[in-house]
C-alpha positions as CSV (number, residue, x, y, z in Angstrom):
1,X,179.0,98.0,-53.9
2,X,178.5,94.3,-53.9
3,X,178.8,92.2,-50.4
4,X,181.3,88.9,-50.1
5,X,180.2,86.9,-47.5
6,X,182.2,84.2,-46.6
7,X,181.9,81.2,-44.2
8,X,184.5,80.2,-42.7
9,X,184.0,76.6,-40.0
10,X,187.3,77.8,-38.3
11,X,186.2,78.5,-34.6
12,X,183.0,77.2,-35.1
13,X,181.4,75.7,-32.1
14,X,180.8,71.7,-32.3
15,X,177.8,70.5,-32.6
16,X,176.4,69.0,-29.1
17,X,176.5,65.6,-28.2
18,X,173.0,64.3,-29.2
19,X,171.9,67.4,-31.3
20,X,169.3,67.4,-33.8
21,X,169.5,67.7,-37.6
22,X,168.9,71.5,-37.6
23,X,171.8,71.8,-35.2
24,X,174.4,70.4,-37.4
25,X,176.1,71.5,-40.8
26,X,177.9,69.7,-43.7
27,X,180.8,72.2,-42.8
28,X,180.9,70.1,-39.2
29,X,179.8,66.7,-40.6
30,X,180.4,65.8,-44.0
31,X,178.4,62.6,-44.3
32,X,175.3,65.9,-43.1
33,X,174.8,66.8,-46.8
34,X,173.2,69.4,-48.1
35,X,169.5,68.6,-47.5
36,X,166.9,71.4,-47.1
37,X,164.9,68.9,-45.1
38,X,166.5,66.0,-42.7
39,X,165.9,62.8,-44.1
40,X,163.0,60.4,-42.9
41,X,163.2,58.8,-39.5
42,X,164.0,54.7,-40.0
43,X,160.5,52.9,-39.2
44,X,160.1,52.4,-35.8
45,X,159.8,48.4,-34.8
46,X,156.3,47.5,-34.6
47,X,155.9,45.7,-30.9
48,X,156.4,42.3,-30.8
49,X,152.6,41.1,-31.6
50,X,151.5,38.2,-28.3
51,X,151.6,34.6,-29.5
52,X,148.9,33.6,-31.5
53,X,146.6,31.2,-29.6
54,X,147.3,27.4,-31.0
55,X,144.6,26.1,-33.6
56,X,142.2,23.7,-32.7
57,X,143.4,20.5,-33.9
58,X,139.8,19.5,-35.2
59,X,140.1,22.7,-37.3
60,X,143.3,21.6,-39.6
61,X,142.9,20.4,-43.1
62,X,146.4,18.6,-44.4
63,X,148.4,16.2,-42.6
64,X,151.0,18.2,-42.1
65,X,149.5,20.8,-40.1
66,X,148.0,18.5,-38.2
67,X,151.1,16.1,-37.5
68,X,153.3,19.2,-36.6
69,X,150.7,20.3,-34.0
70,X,150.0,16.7,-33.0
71,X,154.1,17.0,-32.4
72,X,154.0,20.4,-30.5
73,X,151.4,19.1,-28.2
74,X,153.7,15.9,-27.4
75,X,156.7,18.2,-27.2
76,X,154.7,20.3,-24.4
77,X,153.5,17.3,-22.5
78,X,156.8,15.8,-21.8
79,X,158.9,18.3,-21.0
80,X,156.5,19.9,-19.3
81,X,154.0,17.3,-17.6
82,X,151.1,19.2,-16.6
83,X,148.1,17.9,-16.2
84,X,146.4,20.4,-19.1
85,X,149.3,19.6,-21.2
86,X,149.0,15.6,-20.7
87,X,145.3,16.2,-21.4
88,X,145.7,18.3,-24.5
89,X,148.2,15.6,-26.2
90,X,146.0,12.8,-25.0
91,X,142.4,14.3,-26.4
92,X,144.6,15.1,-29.6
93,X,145.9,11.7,-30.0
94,X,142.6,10.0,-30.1
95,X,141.2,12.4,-32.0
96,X,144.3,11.2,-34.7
97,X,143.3,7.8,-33.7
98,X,139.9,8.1,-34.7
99,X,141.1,9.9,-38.1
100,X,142.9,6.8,-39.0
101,X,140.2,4.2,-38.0
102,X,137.9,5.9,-39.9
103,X,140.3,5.7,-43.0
104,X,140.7,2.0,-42.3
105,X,137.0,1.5,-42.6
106,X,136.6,3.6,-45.7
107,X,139.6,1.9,-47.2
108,X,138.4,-1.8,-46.8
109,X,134.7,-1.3,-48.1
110,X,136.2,1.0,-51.0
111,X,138.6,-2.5,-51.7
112,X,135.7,-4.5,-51.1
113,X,133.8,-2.8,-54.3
114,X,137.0,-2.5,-56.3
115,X,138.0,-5.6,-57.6
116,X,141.0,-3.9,-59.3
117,X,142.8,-2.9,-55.3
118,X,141.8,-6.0,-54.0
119,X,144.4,-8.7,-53.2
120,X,141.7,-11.3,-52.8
121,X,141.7,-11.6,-56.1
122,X,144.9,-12.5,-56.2
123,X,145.4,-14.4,-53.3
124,X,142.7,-15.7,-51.9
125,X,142.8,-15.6,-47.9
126,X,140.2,-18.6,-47.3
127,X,141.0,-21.9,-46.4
128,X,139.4,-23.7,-49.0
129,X,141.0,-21.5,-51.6
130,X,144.4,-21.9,-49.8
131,X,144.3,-25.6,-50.0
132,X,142.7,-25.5,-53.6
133,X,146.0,-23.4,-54.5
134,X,148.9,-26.1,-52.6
135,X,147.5,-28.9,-54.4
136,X,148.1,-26.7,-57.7
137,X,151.3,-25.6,-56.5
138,X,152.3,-29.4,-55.6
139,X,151.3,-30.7,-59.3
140,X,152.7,-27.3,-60.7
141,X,156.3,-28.1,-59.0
142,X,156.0,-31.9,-59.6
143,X,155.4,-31.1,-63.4
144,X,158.4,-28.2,-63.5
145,X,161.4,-30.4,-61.8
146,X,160.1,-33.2,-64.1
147,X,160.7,-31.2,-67.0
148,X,164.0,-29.4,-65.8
149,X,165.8,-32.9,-64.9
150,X,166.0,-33.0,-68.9
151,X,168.2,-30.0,-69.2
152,X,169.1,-29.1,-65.8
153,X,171.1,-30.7,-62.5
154,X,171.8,-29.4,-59.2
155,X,175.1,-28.8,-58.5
156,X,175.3,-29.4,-54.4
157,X,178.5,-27.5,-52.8
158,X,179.8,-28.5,-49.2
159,X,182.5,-28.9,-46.9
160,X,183.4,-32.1,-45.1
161,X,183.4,-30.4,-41.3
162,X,180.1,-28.7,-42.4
163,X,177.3,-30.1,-39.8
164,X,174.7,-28.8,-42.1
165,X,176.6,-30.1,-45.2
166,X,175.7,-33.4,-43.5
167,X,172.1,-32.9,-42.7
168,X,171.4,-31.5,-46.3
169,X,172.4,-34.5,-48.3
170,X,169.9,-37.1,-47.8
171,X,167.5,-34.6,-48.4
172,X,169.0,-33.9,-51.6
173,X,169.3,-37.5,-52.1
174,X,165.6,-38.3,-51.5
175,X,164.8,-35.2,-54.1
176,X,166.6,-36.7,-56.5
177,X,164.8,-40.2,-56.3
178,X,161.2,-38.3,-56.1
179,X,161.9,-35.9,-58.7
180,X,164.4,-37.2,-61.1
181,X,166.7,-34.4,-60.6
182,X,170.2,-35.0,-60.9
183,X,172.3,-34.1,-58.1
184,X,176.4,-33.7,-58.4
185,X,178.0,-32.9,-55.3
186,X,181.5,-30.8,-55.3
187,X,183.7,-30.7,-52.0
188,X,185.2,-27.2,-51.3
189,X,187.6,-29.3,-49.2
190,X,188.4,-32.8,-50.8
191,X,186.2,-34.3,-48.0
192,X,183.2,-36.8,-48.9
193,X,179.9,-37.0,-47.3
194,X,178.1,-40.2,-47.0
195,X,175.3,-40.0,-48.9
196,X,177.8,-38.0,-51.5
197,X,181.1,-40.9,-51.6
198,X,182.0,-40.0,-55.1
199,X,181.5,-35.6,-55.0
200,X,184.4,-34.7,-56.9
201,X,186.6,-31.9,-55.8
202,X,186.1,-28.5,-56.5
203,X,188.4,-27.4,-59.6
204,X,187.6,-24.2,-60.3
205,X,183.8,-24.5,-61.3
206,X,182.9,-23.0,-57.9
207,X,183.9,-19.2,-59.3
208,X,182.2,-19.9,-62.3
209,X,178.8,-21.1,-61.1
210,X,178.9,-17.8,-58.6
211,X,180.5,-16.0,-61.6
212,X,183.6,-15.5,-59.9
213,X,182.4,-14.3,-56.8
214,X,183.4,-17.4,-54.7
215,X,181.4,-19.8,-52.3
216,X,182.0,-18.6,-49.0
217,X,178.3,-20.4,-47.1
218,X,177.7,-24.1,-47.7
219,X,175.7,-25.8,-48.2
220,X,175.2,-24.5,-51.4
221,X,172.7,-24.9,-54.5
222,X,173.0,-24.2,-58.1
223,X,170.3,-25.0,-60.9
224,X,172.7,-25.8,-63.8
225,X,171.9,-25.8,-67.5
226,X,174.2,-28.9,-68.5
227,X,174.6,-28.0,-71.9
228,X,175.1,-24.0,-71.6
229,X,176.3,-24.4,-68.0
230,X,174.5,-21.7,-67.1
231,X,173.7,-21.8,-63.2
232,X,171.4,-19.9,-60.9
233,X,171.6,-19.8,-57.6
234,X,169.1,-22.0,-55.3
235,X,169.9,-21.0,-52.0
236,X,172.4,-21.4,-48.9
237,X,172.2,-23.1,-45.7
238,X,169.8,-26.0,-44.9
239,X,166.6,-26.4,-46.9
240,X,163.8,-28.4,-46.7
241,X,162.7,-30.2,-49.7
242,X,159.5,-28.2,-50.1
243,X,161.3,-24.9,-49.6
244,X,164.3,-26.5,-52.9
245,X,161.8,-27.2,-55.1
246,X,159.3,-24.3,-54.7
247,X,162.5,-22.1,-55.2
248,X,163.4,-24.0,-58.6
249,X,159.9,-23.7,-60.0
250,X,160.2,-19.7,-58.8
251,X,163.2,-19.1,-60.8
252,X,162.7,-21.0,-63.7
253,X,158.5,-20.6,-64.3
254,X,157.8,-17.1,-62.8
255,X,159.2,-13.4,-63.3
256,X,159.2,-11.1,-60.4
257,X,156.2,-9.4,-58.7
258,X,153.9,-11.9,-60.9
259,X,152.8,-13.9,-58.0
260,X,152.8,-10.7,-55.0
C-alpha cells in the first residue's frame, strides 16, 4: 500500500526574524529556491588599507608625478601651516628649482654646439653684429621705398580735429622728400591739415582700401599699388619715420617668420 505525503505550508510556523538559511523554506519564501546548499556569502569588505606614506619627491621619474606632489605639498602647507609642512614644500621647491637650473645649463651648452637651435645664427646678439645689421637694414629700406615710389603711394587718412592727425603729417611730408614716396592725404571729415592744404575728401575709397571694413582710427596708412589699387595696410596712430618705412619694407620684401 503506497504512502501520499503531502506538504501542506498552511499553519506553518514563520520563519524567525534573523533565521538562517536552513531555517527557511521556498514554501515560506519564494525568492528561498530550491537549493540543496545556501548560496555563497557576498565577500566581506577587505579593511580600509592605512594611507600609503607619500613618495620621496627625489624618487619620481615624469613631470607629472612630480608636479602633482610638488602641488600636494603646497596644498598642505597653506592650509595647514606647520612648521614640517612649510619645510616639506620649501625643501621640495628647491629641489624643483635645482631640476630646472640644471636643465637651463644643459640646454644652453647643447645650443651652443648645435648650430641648427641656435638663434645666434640668426640674430646675432653682439654689438658689432647689431650695428653691422642697421646699417644693412638702413640701405636695405632706402633701396625698397626707392623702388616702391615707382608703383606705389601712401594714401594718408585723417580727420581735421585729430591731434595726432596733426603731428603725423610733417613726418609724412619729410618721408616723402627723403624717400620719394608719394603721399595723398584723404580727409574723413572735409577738414585740411596744414602740411596736407589740398587732401581731397574721402568719397568712398576709404571702404575700399580697408576692403569695406571702414576707417574707424586715424591717422591711417595704406601702401597703394597705383595701377591695381591694391592697398595694404601700414599702420594706425602716430609713427615715426623709422618705424613707416621698416613696416613698408616688411610687407612688401619679407614673408612671415623669415626674419624671427
Amino acid at each position: 500500500m503506497a504512502i501520499i505525503v503531502v506538504w501542506s505550508t498552511a499553519g506553518a510556523a514563520p520563519t524567525p526574524a534573523g533565521g538562517g538559511w536552513w531555517d527557511d523554506t521556498p514554501w515560506q519564501n519564494p525568492e528561498r529556491g530550491f537549493n540543496w546548499y545556501p548560496p555563497d556569502a557576498p565577500p566581506k569588505k577587505s579593511a580600509k588599507k592605512s594611507e600609503e606614506k607619500p613618495r620621496d619627491i627625489k624618487d619620481m621619474k615624469t613631470m607629472p608625478e612630480l608636479q602633482a606632489e610638488l602641488a600636494r605639498l603646497k596644498d598642505l602647507a597653506v592650509m595647514q601651516p606647520t612648521r614640517d609642512n612649510v619645510r616639506n614644500y620649501l625643501e621640495a621647491q628647491t629641489y624643483v628649482m635645482d631640476k630646472s637650473a640644471l636643465f637651463a645649463d644643459v640646454a644652453r651648452r647643447v645650443v651652443w654646439a648645435t648650430p641648427s637651435v641656435d638663434y645666434n645664427n640668426r640674430s646675432p646678439t653682439a654689438t658689432f653684429a647689431q650695428l653691422a645689421r642697421k646699417d644693412q637694414r638702413s640701405d636695405d629700406q632706402a633701396r625698397t621705398l626707392a623702388e616702391l615710389s615707382r608703383d606705389y603711394g601712401l594714401m594718408f587718412f585723417f580727420r581735421s580735429d585729430c591731434p595726432y592727425c596733426h603731428q603725423q603729417a610733417p613726418v609724412l611730408k619729410l618721408l616723402e622728400q627723403q624717400y620719394g614716396m608719394p603721399v595723398l592725404g584723404v580727409s574723413l571729415d572735409g577738414g585740411v591739415l596744414p602740411q596736407f592744404p589740398d587732401a581731397r575728401r574721402d568719397n568712398g575709397v576709404s571702404m575700399i582700401v580697408s576692403q569695406g571694413q571702414g576707417i574707424t582710427a586715424v591717422p591711417a596708412l595704406f601702401l597703394v599699388h597705383r595701377a591695381s589699387r591694391q592697398a595694404v595696410p601700414v599702420g594706425t596712430g602716430a609713427l615715426a619715420i623709422d618705424e613707416i618705412v621698416e613696416r613698408i619694407r616688411v610687407l612688401t620684401r619679407t614673408q612671415p617668420g623669415q626674419e624671427f
